[in-house]
C-alpha positions in Angstrom: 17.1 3.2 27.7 19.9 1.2 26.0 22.1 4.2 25.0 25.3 2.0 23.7 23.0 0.2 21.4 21.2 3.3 19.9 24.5 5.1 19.6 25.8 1.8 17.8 23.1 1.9 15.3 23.4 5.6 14.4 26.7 5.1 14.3 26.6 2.7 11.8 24.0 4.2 9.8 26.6 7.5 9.3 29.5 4.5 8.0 26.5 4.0 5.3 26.1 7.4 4.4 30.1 7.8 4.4 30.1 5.1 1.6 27.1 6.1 0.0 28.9 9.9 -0.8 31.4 8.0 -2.6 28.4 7.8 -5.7 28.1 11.3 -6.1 31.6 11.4 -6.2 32.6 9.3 -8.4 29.6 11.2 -10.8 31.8 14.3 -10.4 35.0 12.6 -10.9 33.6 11.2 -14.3 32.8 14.8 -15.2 35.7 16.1 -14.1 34.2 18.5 -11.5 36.7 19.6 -9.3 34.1 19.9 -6.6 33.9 15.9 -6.1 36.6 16.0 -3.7 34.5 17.5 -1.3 32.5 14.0 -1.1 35.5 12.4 0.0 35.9 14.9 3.0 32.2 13.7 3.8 33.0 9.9 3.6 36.4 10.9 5.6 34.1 12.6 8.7 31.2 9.5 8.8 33.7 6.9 8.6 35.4 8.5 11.2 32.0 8.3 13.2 31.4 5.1 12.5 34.8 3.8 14.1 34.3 5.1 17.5 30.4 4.4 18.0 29.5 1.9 15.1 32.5 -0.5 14.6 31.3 -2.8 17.3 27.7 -3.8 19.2 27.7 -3.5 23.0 26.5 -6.8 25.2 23.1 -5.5 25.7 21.4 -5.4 22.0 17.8 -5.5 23.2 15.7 -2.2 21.3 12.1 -1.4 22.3 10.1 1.0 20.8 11.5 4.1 22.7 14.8 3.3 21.5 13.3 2.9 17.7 11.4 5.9 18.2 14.8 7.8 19.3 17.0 6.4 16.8 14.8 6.7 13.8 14.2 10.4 14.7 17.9 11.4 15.5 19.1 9.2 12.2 17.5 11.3 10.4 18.9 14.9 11.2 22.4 13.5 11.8 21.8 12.0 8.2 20.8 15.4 7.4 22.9 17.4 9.2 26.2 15.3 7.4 24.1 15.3 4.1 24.6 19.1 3.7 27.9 18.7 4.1 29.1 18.1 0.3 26.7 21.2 -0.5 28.2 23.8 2.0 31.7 22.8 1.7 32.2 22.3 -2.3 30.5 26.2 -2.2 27.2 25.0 -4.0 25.5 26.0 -1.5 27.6 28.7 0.8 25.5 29.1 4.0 24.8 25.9 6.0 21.8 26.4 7.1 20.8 27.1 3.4 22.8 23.9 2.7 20.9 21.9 5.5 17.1 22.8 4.4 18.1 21.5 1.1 19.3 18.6 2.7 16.4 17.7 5.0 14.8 18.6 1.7 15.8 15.5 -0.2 15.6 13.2 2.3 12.1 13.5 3.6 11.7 14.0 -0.1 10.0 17.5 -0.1 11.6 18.9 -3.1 11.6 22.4 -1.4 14.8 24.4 -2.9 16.4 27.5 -2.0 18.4 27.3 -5.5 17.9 29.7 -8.0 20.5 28.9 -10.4 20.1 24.8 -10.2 21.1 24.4 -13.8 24.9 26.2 -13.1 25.3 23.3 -10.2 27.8 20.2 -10.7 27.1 17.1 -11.7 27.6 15.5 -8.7 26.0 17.5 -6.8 22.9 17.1 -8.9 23.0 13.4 -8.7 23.7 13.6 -4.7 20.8 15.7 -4.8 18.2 13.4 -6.3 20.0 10.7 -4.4 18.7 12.1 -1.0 15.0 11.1 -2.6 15.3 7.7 -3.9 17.1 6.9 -0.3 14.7 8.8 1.8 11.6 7.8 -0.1 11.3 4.3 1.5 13.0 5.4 4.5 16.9 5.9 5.3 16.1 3.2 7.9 14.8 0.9 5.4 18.0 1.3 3.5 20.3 0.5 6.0 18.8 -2.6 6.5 19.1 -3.4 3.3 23.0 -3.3 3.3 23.7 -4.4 6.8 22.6 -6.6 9.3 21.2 -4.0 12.4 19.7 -6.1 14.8 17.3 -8.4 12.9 15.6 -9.4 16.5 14.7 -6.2 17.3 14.6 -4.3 14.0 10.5 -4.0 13.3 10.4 -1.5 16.2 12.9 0.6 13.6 10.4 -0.2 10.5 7.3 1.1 12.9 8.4 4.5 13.5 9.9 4.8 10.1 6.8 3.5 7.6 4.2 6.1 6.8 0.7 5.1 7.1 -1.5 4.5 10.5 -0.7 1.3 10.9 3.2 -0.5 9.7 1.6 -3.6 8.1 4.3 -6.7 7.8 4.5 -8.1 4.8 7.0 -10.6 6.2 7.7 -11.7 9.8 11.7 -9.9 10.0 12.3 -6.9 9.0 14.9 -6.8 7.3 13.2 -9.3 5.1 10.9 -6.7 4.4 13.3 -3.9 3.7 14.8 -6.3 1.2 11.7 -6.6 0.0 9.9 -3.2 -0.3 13.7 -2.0 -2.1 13.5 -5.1 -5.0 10.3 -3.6 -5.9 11.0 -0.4 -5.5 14.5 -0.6 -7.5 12.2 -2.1 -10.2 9.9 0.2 -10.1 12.9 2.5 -10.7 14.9 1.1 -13.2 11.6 0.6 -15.3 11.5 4.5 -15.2 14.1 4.9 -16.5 14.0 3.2 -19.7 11.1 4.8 -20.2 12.8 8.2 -20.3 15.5 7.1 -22.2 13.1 6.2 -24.5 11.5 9.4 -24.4 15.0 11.4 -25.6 16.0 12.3 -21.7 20.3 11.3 -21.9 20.7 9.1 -19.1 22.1 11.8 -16.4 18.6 13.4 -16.4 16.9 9.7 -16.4 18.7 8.5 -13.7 17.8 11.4 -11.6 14.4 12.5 -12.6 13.8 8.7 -11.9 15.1 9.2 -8.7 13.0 11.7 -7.3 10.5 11.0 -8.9 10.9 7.1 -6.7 10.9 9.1 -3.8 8.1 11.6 -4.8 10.8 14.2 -3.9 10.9 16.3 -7.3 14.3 17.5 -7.6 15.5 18.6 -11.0 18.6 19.9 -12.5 16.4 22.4 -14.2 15.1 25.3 -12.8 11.9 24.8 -15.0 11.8 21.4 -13.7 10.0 19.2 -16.2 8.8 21.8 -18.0 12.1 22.1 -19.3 11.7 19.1 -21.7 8.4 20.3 -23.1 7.5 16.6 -23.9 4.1 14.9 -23.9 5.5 11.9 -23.8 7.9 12.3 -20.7 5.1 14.1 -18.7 2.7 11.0 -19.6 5.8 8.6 -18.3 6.2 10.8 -15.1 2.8 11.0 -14.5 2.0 7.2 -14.4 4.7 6.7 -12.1 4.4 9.0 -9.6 0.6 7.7 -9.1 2.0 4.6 -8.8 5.0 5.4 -6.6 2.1 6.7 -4.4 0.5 3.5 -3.7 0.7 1.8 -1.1 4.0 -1.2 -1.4 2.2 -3.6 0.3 -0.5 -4.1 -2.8 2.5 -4.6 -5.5 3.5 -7.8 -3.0 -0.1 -8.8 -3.4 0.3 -8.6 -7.5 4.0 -10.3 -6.8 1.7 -13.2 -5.1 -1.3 -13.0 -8.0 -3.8 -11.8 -5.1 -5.3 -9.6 -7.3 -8.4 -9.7 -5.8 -6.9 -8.0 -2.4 -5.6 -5.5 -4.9 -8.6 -4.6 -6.2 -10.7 -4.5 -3.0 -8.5 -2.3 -1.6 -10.9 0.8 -0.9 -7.7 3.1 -0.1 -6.6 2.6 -4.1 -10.2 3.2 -4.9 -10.6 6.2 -3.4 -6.6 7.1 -3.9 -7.6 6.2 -8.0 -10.7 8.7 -7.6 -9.7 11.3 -6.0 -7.0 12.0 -9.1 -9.6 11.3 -11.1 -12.2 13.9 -9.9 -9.1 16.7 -9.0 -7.9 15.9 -13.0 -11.5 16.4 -14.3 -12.6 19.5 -12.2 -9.1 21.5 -12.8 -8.4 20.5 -16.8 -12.4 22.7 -16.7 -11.6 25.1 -14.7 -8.2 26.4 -16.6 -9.6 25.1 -20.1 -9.9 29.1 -21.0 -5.9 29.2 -20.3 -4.5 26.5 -23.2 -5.2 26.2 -26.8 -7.7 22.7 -26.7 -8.6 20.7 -23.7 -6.7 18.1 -23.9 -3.7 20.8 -23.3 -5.8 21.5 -20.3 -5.8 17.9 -19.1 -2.1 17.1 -19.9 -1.5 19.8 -17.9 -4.0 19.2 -15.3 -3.4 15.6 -14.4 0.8 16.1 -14.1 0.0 18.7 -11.2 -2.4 16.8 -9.3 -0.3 13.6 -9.4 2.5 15.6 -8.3 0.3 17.3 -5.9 -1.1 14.0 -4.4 1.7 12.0 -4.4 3.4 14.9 -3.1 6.6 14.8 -5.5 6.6 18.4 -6.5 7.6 18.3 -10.2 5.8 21.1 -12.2 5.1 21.3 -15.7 3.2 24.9 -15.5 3.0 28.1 -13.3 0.1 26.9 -11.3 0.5 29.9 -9.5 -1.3 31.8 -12.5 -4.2 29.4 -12.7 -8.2 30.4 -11.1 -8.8 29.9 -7.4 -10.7 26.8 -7.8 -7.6 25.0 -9.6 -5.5 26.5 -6.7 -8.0 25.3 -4.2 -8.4 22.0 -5.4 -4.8 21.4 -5.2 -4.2 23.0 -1.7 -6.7 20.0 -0.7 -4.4 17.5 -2.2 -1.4 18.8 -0.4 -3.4 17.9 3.0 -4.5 14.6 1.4 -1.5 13.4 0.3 -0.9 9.5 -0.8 -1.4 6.1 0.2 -0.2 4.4 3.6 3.2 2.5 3.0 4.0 4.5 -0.3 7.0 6.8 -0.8 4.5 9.8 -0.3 3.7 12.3 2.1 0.9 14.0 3.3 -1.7 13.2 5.9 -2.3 10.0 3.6 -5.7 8.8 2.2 -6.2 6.1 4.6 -6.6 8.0 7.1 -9.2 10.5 5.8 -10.6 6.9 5.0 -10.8 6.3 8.3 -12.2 9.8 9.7 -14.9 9.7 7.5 -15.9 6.5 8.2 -15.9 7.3 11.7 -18.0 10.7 11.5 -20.1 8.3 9.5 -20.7 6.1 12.5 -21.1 8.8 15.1 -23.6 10.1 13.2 -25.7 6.7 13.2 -24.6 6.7 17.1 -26.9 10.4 17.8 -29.8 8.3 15.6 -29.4 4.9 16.9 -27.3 5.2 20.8 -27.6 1.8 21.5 -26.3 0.2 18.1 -23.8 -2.0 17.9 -21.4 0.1 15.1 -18.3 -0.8 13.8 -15.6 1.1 11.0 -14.6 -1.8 8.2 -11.9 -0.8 5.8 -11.5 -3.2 3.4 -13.4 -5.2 5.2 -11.3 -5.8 8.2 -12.6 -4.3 11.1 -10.0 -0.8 12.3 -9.4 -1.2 16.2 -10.3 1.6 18.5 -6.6 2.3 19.3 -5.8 2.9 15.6 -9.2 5.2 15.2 -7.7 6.5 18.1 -4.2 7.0 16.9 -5.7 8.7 13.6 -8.0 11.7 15.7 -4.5 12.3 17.5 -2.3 12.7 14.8 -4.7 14.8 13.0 -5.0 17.3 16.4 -1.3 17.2 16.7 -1.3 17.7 12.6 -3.0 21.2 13.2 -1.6 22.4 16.2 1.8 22.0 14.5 0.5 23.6 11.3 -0.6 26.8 13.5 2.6 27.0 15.5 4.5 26.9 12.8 2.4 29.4 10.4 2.8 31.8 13.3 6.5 31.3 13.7 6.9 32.0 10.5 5.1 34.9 10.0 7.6 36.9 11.7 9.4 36.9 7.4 6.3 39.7 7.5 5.2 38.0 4.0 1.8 37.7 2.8 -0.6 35.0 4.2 -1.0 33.0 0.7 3.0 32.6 1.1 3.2 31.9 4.8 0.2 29.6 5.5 1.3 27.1 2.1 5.4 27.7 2.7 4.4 25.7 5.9 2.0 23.5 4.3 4.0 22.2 1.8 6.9 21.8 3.8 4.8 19.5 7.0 3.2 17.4 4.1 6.4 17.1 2.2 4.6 18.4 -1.0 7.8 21.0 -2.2 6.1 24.0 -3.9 3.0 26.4 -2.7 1.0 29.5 -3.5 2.0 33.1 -3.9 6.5 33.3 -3.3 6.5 29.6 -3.0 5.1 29.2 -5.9 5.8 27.0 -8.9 8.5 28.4 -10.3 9.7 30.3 -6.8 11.7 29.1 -4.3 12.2 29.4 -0.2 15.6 31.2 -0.5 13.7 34.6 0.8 13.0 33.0 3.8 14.8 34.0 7.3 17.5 31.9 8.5 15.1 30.7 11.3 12.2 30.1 9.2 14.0 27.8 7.5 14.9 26.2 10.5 11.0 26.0 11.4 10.2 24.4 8.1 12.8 21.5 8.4 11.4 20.7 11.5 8.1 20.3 9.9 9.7 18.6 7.2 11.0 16.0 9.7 7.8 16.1 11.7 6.1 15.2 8.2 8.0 12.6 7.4 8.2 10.4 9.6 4.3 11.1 10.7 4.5 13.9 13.7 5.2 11.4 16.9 8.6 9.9 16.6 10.2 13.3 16.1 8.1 14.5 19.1 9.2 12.2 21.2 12.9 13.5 21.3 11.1 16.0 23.4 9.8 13.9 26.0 12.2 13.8 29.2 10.5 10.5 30.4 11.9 9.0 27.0 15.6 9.7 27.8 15.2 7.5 31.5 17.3 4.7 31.7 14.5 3.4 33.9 11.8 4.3 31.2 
């Protein structure tokens, strides 16, 4: 275990954050929010950090994956845990813990809140808020490496334990490479949102930041309404289409960036990714048809909640809550589901389920056939047995978490509804659920512990159960390991 060099690295990931508070700040300062000086304090306390452990590398700068593992895992609460900072001190948010779920909120781009009054909240802190998601939607990892130069030799085993999806494809040999990569197209991505909103009447405050989380698939507004606030058509058409495509998996816009549209096109996770909305859209716009005034109503409606569902962003356009069981159903299934591999979305992720199925699939043929030769293809590549394996894992670890945590949390004494989807939501990093957590709710009822319990399972979401585990593993901590 190479401790200098992981305590290098984090340190030099808090220098980033202390520079990246200066944004936020400067937001305030052009508003004239007194509160903005409470950024500074921030930068003041991660610079600080960054001169005694970041300022320079030790001898030894070899990594291996248990030092990736710990450094991704404990960059991300210390990100956290400094994040809240602005929040608690500038009184926005006055307890800390209150101030930290937020926190670990935005940055595993949840978009659970414990704000009731969001609209009465400064500028700055808005932006900072929003912020969180476009950063921790391609990973705060990622972005680092984008700005500095972390150790390019060793750097993949940060980009493994950081990129959603069963298995961290390459799209380039370095990694850093790659982060530069996945962020031009992802800033793109961005940028082209928010045109579109401008376009649409949003002033360029709310663009900027609705295009931010919606990058991340965080959903953060500054309205307590959320999108609904606009009442526009034509913004939730734009927001749809982009957080469908912010849930797709990174690697396939390098494949359009190459012209290999034929890889995009035979990918059967976007197939089944594409279908999936399709079907929830369909079945839901039906089912609460009765509710709205002509069906197309019902499908406006219908398809903005299961894109933000799926892609697990959060933004809401109506009380969901309200709607029939079989709406509600149907989108406590996408919660689990969840987007693409490699995209900026939570959940389990479609590949996966890809992957299960296909593999009940061939059992089944096994108990018919014991002595065939059967093997699970996706797109047309055969899945190796250590991956299959690595998929029936994470989903047995996925449940046993989900019931630990449900019972944890049941101690609040709510109501199931409440309880079961307060933890759902929060382990897929979807932000709202049923019953208090509702829609237009928030988790500000819950118990100072609970919430403690939820950003744990945030984390554990995020960055896909294991490498937060691992911080739990003695054997990991051996210098002889």
């Amino acid at each position: 275990m190479n401790y200098k060099m992981t305590g290098y690295i984090i340190g030099k990931m808090l220098g980033v954050e202390g520079v990246l508070l200066l944004i936020p700040m400067a937001v305030g300062l052009l508003y004239k929010e007194p509160t903005a000086v409470w950024f500074l304090a921030g930068t003041a306390l991660l610079i600080l950090c960054y001169l005694i452990w970041g300022r320079k590398a030790p001898e030894n700068t070899t990594i291996y994956a248990k030092e990736g593992l710990i450094i991704v895992a404990t960059a991300w609460i210390f990100w956290s845990a400094f994040g809240a900072l602005p929040f608690f001190l500038s009184g926005a948010i006055p307890n800390y813990i209150d101030a930290f779920f937020e926190t670990v909120s935005g940055f595993t781009t949840t978009g659970s809140t414990i704000l009731t009054e969001i609209e009465h909240l400064p500028k700055g802190i808005l932006f900072w808020r929003s912020l969180t998601h476009w950063i921790g939607g391609m990973g705060v990892l990622v972005f680092v490496m984008v700005l500095t130069s972390l150790d390019e030799k060793n750097s993949m085993h940060l980009m493994r334990a950081e990129v959603p999806g069963p298995e961290a494809d390459k799209l380039v040999p370095k990694a850093r490479s790659t982060a530069r990569l996945l962020y031009s197209m992802y800033f793109v991505l961005t940028a082209a949102e928010i045109i579109f909103l401008l376009f649409g009447g949003m002033d360029l405050f709310d663009s900027v930041t609705h295009a931010f989380s919606t990058a991340g698939t965080g959903g953060f507004s500054g309205y307590n309404a959320s999108v609904a606030h606009f009442d526009s058509v034509y913004i939730d058409s734009v927001i749809t289409v982009f957080m469908i495509l912010f849930g797709i998996n990174f690697n396939l816009y390098f494949f359009i960036v190459l012209k290999n549209m034929m890889g995009v096109l035979k990918n059967e996770e976007l197939r089944y990714y594409l279908g999936i909305i399709a079907a929830a859209a369909v079945i839901i716009a039906i089912n609460i048809r009765p509710m709205y005034e002509t069906l197309g109503k019902a499908f406006r409606y219908a398809v903005f909640q299961v894109a933000s569902v799926i892609t697990t962003t959060g933004f809401v356009t109506a009380d969901f809550n309200q709607w029939p069981e079989v709406s509600k159903c149907v989108l406590l299934m996408l919660m689990v589901i969840g987007a693409c591999a490699g995209s900026t979305g939570g959940g389990i992720k479609v590949s996966r389920f890809l992957i299960l199925l296909k593999s009940i699939k061939r059992e089944m043929k096994l108990m018919l056939h014991p002595k065939a030769v059967t093997i699970v293809k996706v797109n047309g590549k055969r899945i190796r047995e250590e991956t299959m394996r690595g998929v029936y894992v994470y989903f047995i670890a996925y449940v046993l978490i989900l019931i630990g945590s449900v019972f944890l949390v049941s101690f609040d004494n709510f109501d199931f509804e409440t309880t079961f989807t307060a933890v759902l939501t929060t382990l897929n990093n979807v932000g709202p659920g049923l019953g208090l957590v509702g829609a237009v709710e928030n988790f500000a009822k819950f118990s100072g512990f609970s919430k403690i319990v939820m950003c744990i399972d945030m984390l554990v979401g995020r960055l896909e159960i294991f490498p937060f585990l691992m911080l739990f593993l003695p054997t990991l901590w051996s210098k002889k390991f």
